[in-house]
NUSESE-70233 format. One line per 8 residues: number of its first residue (from 1); for each residue x, y, z of C-alpha. Coordinates in nm, 4 decimals. Each point is the difference from the previous one (the first is absolute). Example, Ala and Ser with C-alpha at 12.3 -4.5 7.8 and 13.67 -1.06 7.14 Angstrom:
<nodes>
1 = 1.2300/-0.4500/0.7800 | 0.1370/0.3440/-0.0660
</nodes>
This chain:
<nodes>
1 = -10.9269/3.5012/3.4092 | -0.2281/0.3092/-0.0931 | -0.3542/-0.0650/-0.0905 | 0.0133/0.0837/-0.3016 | 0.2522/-0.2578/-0.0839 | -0.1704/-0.2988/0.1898 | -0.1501/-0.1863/-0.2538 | -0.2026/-0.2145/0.1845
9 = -0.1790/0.3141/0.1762 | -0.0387/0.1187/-0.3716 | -0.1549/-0.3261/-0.1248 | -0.2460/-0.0026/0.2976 | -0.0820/0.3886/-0.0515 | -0.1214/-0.0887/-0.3370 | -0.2082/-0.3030/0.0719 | -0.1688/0.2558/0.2920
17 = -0.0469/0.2040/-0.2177 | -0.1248/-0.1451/-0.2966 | -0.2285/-0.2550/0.1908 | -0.0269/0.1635/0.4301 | -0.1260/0.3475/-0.1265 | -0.1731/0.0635/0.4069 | -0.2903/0.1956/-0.2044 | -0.0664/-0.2835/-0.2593
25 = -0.0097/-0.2349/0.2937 | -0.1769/0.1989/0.2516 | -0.3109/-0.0269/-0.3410 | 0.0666/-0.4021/-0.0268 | -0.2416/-0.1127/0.2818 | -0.0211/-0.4049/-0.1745 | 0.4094/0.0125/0.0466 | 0.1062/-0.0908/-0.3340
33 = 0.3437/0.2159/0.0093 | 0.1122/-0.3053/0.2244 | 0.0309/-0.2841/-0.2494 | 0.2476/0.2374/-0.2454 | 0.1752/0.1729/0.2180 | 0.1543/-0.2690/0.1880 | 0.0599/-0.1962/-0.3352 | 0.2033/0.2870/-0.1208
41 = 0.1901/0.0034/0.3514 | 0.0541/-0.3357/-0.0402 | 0.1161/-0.0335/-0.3748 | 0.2585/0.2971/0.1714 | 0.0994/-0.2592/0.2390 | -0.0947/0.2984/0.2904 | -0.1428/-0.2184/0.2960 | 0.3298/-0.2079/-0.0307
49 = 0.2152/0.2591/-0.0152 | 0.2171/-0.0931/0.3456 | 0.0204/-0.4131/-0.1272 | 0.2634/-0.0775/-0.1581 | 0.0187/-0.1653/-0.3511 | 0.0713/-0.3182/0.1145 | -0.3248/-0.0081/0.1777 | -0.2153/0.1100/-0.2508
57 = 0.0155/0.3853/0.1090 | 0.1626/0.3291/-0.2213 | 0.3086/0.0143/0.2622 | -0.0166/0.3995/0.0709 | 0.1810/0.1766/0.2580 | -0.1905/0.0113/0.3250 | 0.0295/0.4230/-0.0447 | -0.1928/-0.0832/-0.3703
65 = -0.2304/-0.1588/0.1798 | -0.0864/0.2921/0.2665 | 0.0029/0.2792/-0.2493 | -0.2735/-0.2445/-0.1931 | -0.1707/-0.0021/0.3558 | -0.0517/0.4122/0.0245 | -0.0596/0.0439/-0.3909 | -0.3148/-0.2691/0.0564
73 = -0.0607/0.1882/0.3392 | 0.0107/0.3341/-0.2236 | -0.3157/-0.1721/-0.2035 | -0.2100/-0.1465/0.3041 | 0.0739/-0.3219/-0.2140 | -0.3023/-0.2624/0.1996 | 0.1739/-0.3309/-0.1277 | 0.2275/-0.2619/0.1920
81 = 0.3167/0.1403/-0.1437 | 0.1848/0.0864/0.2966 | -0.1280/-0.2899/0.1694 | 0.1384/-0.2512/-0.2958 | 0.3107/0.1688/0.0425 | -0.0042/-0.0330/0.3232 | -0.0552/-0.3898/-0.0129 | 0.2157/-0.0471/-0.2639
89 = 0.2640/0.1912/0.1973 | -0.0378/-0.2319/0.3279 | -0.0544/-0.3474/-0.2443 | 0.3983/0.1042/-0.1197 | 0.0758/0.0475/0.3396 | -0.0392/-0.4281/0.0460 | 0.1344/-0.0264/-0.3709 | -0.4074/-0.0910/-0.1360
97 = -0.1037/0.0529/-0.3047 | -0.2910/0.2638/-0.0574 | -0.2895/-0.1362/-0.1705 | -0.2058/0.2157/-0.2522 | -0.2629/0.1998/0.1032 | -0.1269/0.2338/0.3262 | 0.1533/-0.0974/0.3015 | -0.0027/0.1699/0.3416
105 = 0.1567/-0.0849/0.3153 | -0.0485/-0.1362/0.3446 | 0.0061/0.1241/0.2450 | -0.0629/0.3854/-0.0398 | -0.0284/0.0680/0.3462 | 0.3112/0.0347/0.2739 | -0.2311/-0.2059/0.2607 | -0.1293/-0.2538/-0.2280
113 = 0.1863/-0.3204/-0.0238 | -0.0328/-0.3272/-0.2214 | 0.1859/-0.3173/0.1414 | 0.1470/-0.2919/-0.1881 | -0.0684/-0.2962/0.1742 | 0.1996/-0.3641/-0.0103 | -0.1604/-0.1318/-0.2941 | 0.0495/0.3419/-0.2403
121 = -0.3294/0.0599/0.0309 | -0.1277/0.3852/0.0631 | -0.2177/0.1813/0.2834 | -0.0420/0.3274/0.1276 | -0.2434/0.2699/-0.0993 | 0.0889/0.3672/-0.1566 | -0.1865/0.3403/0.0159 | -0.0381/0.2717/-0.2873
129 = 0.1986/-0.2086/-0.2172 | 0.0034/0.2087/-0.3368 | -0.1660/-0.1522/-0.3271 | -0.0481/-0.3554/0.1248 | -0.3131/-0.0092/-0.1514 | 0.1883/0.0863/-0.3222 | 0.3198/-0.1848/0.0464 | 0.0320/-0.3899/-0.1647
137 = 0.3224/-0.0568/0.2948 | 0.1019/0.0857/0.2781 | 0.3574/0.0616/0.1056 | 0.0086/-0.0794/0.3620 | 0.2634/0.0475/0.2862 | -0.0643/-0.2739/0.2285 | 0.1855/-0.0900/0.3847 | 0.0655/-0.3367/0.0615
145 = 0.2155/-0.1962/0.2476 | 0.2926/0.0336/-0.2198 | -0.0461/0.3849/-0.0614 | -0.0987/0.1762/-0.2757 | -0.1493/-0.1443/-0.3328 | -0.1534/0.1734/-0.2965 | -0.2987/-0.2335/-0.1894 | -0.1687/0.0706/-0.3090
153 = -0.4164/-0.0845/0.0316 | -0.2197/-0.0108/-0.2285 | -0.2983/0.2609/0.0580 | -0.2453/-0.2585/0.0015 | 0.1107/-0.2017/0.3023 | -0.0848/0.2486/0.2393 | -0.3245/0.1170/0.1364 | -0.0258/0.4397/-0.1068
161 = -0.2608/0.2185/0.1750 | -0.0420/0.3072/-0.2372 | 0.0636/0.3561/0.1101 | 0.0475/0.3118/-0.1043 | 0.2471/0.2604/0.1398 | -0.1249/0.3942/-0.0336 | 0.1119/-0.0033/-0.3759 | -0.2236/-0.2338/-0.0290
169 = 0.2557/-0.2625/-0.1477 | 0.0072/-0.3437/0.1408 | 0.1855/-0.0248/0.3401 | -0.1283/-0.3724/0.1205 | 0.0592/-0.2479/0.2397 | 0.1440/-0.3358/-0.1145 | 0.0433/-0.2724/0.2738 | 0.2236/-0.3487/-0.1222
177 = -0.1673/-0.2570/0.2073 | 0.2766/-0.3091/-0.0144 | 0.0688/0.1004/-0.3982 | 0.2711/-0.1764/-0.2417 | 0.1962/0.2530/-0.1687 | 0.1328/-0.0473/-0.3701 | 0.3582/0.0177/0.1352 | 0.1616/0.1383/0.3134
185 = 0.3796/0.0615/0.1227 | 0.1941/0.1478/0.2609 | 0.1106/0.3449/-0.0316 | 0.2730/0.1162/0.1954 | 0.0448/0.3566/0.1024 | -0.3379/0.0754/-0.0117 | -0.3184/0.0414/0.2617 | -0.2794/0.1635/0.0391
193 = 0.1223/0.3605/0.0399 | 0.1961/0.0248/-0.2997 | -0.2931/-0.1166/-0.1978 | -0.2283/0.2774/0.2139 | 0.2915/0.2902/-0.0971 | 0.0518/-0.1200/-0.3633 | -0.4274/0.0803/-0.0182 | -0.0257/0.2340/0.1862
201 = 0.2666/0.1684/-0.2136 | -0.1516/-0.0360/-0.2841 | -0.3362/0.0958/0.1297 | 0.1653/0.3529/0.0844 | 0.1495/0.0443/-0.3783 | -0.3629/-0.0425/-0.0899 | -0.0950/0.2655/0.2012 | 0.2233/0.2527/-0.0591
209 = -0.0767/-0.0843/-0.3867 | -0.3926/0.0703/0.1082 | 0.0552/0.3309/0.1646 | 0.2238/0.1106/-0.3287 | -0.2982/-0.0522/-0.1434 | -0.2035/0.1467/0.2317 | 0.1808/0.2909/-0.0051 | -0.0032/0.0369/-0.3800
217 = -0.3707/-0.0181/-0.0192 | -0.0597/0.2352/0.2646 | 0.2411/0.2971/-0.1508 | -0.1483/-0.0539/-0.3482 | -0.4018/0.0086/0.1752 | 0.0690/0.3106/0.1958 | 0.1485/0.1313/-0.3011 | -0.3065/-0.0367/-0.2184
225 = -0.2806/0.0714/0.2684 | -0.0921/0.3116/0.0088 | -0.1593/0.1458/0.3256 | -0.1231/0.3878/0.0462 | 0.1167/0.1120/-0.3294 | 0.3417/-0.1574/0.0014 | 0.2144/-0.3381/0.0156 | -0.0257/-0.1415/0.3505
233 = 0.3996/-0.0817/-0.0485 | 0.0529/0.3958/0.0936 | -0.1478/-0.0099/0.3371 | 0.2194/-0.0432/0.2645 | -0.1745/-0.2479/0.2115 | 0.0243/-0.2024/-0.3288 | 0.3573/0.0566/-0.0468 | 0.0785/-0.1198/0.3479
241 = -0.1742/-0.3002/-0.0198 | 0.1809/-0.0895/-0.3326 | 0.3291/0.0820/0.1523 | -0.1182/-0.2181/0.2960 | -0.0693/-0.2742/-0.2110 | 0.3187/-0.0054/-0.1918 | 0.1888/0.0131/0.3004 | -0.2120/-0.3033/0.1189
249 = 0.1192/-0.1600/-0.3591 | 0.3285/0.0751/-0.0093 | 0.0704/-0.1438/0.3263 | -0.1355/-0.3232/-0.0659 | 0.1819/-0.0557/-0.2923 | 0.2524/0.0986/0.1392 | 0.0118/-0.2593/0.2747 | -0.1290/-0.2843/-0.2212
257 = 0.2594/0.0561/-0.2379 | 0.2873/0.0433/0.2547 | -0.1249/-0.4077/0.1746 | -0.0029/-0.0941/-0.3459 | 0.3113/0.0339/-0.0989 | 0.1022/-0.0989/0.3516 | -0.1255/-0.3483/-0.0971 | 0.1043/0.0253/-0.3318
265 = 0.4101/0.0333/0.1090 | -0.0298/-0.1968/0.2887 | 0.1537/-0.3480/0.0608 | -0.2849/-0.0664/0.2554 | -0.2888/0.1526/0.2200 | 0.2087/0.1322/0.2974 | -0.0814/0.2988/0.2162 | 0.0736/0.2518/-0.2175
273 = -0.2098/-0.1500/-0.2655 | -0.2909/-0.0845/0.2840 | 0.0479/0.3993/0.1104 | -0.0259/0.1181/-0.3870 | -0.3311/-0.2386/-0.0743 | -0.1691/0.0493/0.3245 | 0.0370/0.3566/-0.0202 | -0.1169/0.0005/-0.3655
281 = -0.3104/-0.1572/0.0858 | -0.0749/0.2211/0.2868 | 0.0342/0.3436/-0.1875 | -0.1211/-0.1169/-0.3065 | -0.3304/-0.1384/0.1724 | -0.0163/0.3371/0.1541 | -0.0025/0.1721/-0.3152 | -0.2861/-0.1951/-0.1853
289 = -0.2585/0.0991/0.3479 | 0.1461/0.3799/0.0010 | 0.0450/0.0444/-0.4402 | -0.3361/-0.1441/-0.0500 | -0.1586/0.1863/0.2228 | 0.1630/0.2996/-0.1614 | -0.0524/-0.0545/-0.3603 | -0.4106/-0.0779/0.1150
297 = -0.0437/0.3328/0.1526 | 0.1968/0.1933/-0.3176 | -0.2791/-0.2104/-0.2532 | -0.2981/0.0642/0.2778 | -0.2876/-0.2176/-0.0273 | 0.1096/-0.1089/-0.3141 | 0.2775/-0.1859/0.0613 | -0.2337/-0.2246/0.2078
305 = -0.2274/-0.1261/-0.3180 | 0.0822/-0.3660/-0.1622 | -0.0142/0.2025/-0.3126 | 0.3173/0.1671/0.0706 | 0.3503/-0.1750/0.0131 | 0.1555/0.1194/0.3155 | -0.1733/-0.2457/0.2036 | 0.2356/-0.2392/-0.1944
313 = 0.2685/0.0766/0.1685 | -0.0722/0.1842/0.2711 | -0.2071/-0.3161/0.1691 | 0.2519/-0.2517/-0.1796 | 0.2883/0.2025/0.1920 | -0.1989/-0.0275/0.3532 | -0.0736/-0.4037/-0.0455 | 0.3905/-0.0628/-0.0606
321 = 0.0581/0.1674/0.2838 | -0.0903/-0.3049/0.2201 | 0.1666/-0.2816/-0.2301 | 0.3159/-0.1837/0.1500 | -0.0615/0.1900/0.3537 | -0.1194/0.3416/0.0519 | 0.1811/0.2895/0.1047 | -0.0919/-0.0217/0.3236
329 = 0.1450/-0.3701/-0.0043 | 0.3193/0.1373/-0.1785 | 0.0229/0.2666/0.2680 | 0.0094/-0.2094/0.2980 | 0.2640/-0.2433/-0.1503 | 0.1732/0.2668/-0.1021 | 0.0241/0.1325/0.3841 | 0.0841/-0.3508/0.1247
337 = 0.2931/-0.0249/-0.2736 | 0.1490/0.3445/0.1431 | -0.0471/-0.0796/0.3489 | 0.1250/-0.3293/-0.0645 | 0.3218/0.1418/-0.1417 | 0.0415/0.2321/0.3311 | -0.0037/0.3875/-0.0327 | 0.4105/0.0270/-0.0698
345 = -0.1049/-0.1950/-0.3975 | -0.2694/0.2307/-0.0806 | 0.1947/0.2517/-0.1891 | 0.1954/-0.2653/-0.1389 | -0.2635/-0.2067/-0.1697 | -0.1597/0.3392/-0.1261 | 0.3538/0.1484/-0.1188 | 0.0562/-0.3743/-0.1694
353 = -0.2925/0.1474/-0.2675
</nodes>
């Protein structure tokens, strides 16, 4: 489906619009473009966009869902939305009903772990876990004896050390120290990895949606600054980095669009699906340290000022780079799935895509 007719992506791109402008929010230092904006997402039925109506969500196609990822990642939008979605996505996955309000999921980290233990009670402890200062549940994947389980928590029950990642939204710590959760099931065909790929997927869309916008501001600056009697847009050193930065853009959409609609027409997370998300994550994690750098240098000092929007994005972009495993992380797995397979199914599983 084209953009332009994907109505959800439309709906969202008018609520960012109307009520994310990056300038009017970059002046709001108290915060209060929060409180609206998310009610409007909500009354859209947005952050439940990948439940399904039977459990309380909007039902859209997991593709919906992604291009609603890169339109918010297009707007730097700093509210749980993909992280709702996200738990909302892994509560279906155990057939739970999402509750209303923020949630955010557990764990965000490949290495972290949280255990389910004999009496359904939860422990473990997760790292730069996004918005759960923010978020009223939890959706958690937990191990237990019997395998994987998926649990809904209330935020309350567990113990959150504040943090900030460089955007300077909230990436905390939230340990479960032998916790009850509101309900909790079984959920087959699922573990820890597929939760990892699904965010790390979406984390890339995100990206690629901030260096869009990256690029976009950085075209129309140099194309209104004016240095030694003319627009800084006609020296070549300009154009290069411009053309640099596009490049930088169009390859990381280009790979987080490809994984998601790898997941999107997939009957489940195999290799070729691991291969498309992993790799996603990698270049698109590349692009937000080589674009920003880019689009900084084309607005000079400037760029650099709270005042001015680019830091938005630009340090929004490099903080999403570490959520649900870091390229580097992504890059090592991704060796030990090739060498796993043996050198004769390497052009295979690349040919497969």
């Amino acid at each position: 489906m084209a953009e332009s007719d994907n109505i959800v992506v439309e709906t969202a791109e008018r609520i960012f619009a109307d009520l994310a402008d990056p300038q009017t929010i970059n002046n709001d230092k108290k915060g209060s473009w929060q409180a609206p904006l998310w009610q409007a997402l909500s009354e859209a039925g947005l952050p439940l966009s990948w439940v399904p109506d039977d459990l309380g969500g909007s039902g859209a196609s997991l593709a919906d869902g992604f291009a609603l990822l890169n339109a918010a990642g297009r707007f730097a939008v700093a509210v749980p939305l993909a992280e709702t979605m996200l738990a909302g996505w892994l509560l279906a996955q155990a057939k739970i009903a999402s509750p209303e309000g923020e949630m955010t999921v557990l764990p965000a980290s490949p290495k972290d772990r949280i255990t389910l233990d004999a009496d359904g009670a939860l422990s473990g402890r997760a790292r730069g876990v996004p918005f759960a200062k923010a978020a009223k549940h939890f959706a958690v994947l937990a191990h237990g004896k019997d395998g994987i389980s998926v649990a809904l928590v209330e935020a309350s029950k567990g113990r959150i050390e504040s943090g900030l990642n460089v955007g300077y939204d909230h990436s905390d710590t939230v340990t479960l120290d032998k916790v009850q959760p509101v309900t909790v099931k079984p959920a087959k065909g699922l573990d820890q990895t597929t939760l990892m790929l699904m965010g790390g997927v979406a984390r890339s869309l995100q990206i690629a949606g901030a260096l869009e916008a990256m690029l976009d501001i950085s075209v129309r600056y140099s194309n209104e600054r004016v240095a030694f009697e003319k627009k800084i847009s006609k020296f070549q050193a300009v154009q290069h980095n411009l053309a640099r930065l596009a490049g930088e853009s169009a390859a990381a959409l280009a790979a987080a669009t490809s994984a998601a609609d790898a997941i999107a027409n997939a009957k489940s997370f195999d290799d070729e699906v691991y291969l498309e998300a992993a790799s996603a994550k990698i270049r698109c994690a590349e692009a937000a340290e080589k674009g920003g750098a880019i689009a900084h240098q084309v607005h000079g000092a400037i760029g650099f000022t709270s005042e001015h929007i680019l830091h938005r994005f630009s340090l929004r972009a490099l903080a999403w780079r570490d959520d649900f495993g870091s390229e580097s992380h992504w890059a090592v797995e991704l060796g030990k799935l090739v060498a796993n397979r043996g050198a004769d199914e390497l052009w295979p599983l690349v040919a497969s895509r």
